[in-house]
C-alpha positions as CSV (number, residue, x, y, z in Angstrom):
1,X,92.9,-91.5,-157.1
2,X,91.8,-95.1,-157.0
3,X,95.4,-95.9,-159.6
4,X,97.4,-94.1,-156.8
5,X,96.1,-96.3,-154.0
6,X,96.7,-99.4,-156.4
7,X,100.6,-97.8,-156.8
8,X,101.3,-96.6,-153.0
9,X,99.7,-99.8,-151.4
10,X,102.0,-102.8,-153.2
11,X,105.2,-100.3,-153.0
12,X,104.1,-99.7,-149.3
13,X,104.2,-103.3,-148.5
14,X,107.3,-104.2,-150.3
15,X,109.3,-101.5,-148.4
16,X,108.0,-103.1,-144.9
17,X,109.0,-106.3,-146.1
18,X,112.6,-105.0,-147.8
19,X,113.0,-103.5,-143.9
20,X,112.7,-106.5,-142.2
21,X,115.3,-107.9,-139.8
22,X,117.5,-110.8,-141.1
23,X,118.0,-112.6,-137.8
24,X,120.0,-115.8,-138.8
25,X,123.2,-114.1,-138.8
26,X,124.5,-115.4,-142.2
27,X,123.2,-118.7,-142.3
28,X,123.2,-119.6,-137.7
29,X,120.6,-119.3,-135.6
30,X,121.9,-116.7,-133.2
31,X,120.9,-113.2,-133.5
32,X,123.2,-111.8,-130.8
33,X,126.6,-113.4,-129.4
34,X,126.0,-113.8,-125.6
35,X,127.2,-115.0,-122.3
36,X,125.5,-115.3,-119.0
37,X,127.0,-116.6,-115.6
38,X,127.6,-117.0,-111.7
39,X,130.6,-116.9,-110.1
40,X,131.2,-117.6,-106.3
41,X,134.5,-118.0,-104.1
42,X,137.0,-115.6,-104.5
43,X,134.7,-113.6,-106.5
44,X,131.2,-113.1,-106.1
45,X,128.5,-111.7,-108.4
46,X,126.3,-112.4,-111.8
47,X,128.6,-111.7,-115.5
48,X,126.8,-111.0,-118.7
49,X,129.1,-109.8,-121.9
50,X,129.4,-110.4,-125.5
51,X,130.7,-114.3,-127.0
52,X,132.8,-115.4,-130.3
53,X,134.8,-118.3,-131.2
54,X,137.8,-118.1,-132.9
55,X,140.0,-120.7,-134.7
56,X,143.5,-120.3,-134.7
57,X,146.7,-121.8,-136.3
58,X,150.4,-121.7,-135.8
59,X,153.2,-123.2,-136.6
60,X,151.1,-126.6,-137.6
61,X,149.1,-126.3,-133.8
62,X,145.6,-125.8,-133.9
63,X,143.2,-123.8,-131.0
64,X,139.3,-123.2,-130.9
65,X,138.8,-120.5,-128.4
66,X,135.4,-119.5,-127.5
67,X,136.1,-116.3,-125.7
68,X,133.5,-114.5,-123.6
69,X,134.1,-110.7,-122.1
70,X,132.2,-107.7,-121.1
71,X,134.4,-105.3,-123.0
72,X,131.8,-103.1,-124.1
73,X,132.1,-99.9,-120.9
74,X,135.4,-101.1,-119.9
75,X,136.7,-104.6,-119.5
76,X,135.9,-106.4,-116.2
77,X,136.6,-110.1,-116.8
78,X,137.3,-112.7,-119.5
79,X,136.4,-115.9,-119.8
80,X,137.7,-118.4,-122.6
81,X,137.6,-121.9,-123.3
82,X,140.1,-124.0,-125.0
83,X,140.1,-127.0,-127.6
84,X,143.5,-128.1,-128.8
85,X,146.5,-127.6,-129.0
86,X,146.5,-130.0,-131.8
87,X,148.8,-131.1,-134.2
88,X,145.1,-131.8,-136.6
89,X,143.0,-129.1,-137.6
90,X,139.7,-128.8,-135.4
91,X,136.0,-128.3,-136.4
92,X,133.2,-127.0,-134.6
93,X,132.1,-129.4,-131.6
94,X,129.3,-131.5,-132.5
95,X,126.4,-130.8,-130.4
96,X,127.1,-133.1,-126.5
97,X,128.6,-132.9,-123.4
98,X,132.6,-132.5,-123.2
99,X,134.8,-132.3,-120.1
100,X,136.5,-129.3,-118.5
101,X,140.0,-129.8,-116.9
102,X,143.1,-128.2,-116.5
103,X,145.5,-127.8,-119.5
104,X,144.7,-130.4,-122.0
105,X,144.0,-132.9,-119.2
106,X,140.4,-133.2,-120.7
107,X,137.9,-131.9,-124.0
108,X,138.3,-128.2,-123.3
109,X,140.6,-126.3,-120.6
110,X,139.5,-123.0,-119.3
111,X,141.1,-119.1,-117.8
112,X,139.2,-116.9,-116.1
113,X,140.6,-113.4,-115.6
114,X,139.3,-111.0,-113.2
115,X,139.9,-107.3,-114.1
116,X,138.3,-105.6,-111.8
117,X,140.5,-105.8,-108.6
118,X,143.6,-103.9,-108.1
119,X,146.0,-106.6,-108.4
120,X,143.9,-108.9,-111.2
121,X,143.2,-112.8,-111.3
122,X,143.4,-115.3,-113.1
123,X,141.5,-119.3,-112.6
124,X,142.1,-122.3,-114.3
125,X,144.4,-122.8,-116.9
126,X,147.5,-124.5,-114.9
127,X,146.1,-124.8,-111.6
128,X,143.3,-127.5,-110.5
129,X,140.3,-127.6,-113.0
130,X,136.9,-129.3,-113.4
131,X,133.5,-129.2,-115.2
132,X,131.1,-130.0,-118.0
133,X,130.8,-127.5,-121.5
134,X,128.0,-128.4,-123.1
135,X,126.9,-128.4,-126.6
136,X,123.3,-127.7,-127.2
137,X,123.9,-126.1,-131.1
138,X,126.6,-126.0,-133.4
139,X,127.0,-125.3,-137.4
140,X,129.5,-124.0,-139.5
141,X,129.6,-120.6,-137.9
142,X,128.2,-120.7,-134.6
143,X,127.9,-122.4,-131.3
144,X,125.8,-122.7,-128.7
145,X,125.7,-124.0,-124.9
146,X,126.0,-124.6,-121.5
147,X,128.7,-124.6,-118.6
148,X,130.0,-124.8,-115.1
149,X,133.3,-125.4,-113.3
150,X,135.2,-125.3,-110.3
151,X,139.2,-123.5,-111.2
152,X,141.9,-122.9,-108.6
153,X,144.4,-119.7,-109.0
154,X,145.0,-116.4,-108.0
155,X,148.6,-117.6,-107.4
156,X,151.4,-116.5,-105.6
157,X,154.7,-115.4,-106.6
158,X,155.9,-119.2,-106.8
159,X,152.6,-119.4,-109.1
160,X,150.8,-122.1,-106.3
161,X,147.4,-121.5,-106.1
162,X,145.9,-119.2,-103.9
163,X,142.2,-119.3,-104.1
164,X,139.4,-120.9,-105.7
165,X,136.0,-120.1,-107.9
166,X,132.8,-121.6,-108.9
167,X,131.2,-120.8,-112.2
168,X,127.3,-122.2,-112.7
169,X,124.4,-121.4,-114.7
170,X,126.3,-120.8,-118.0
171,X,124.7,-119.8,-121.2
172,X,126.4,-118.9,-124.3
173,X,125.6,-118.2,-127.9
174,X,129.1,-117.3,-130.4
175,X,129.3,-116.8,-133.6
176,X,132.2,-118.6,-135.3
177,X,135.3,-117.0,-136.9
């Protein structure tokens, strides 16, 4: 009985340790892709959803978008923020604080869609745009940080600007792609 013990109790520890969770998401310290926020003006309320980042090229112009959603249950909003175009490839943002502003005006230009009213909305983007991104984290495949901004939009037919939010208390962790 005693050789048993000496067989079950190494093979018993190996299998907890063979179980364990691998939190650094191949080589980043994120374990799950997250955003967190408050909105005010046109539309009020706390947003929590799911973050990536994504880089993209076409026809020689090059985009990072870190994208932010709460598709999971049905898709009420979409948030994404914009480096580039540019005609040289982009890397991940070093880790510091870069300006928000409306279409390649400043570091990163920003849409925020609104899904869940009947006729939709849309912030940012063309219309009147300022803020601060931050990065707290970056490596090769994630990045992490902080945000706020003020976006005009909601336009009219003529596309003029109709209305305006607030976004504060950002958060995000993304996983890069």
């Amino acid at each position: 009985m005693k050789n048993i013990s000496w067989i079950i109790l190494p093979l018993a520890c190996l299998f907890l340790v063979g179980c364990s969770s691998d939190d650094d998401n191949g080589g980043g310290p994120i374990s799950d892709p997250n955003v967190s926020f408050t909105i005010a003006g046109d539309i009020e309320g706390e947003k929590t959803g799911l973050a990536s980042a994504l880089f993209t090229e076409s026809a020689g112009s090059y985009i990072l978008n870190i994208s932010m959603s709460d598709a999971a249950g049905g898709q009420t909003y979409s948030l994404s923020f914009f480096m580039g175009p540019s005609d040289e490839e982009i890397e991940v943002p070093e880790p510091g604080d870069y300006t928000i502003a409306t279409t390649n005006a400043g570091d990163f230009w920003v849409v925020y869609t609104e899904f869940d009213i009947e006729d939709g909305r849309e912030y940012g983007s063309i219309w009147e745009t300022s803020g601060t991104l931050t990065i707290t984290a970056s490596g090769d495949n994630f990045i992490e940080g902080e945000f706020e901004f003020e976006a005009a939009g909601n336009p009219d037919d003529a596309l003029e600007a109709q209305g305006s939010i607030t976004v504060t208390n950002g958060e995000f962790s993304a996983e890069v792609f």
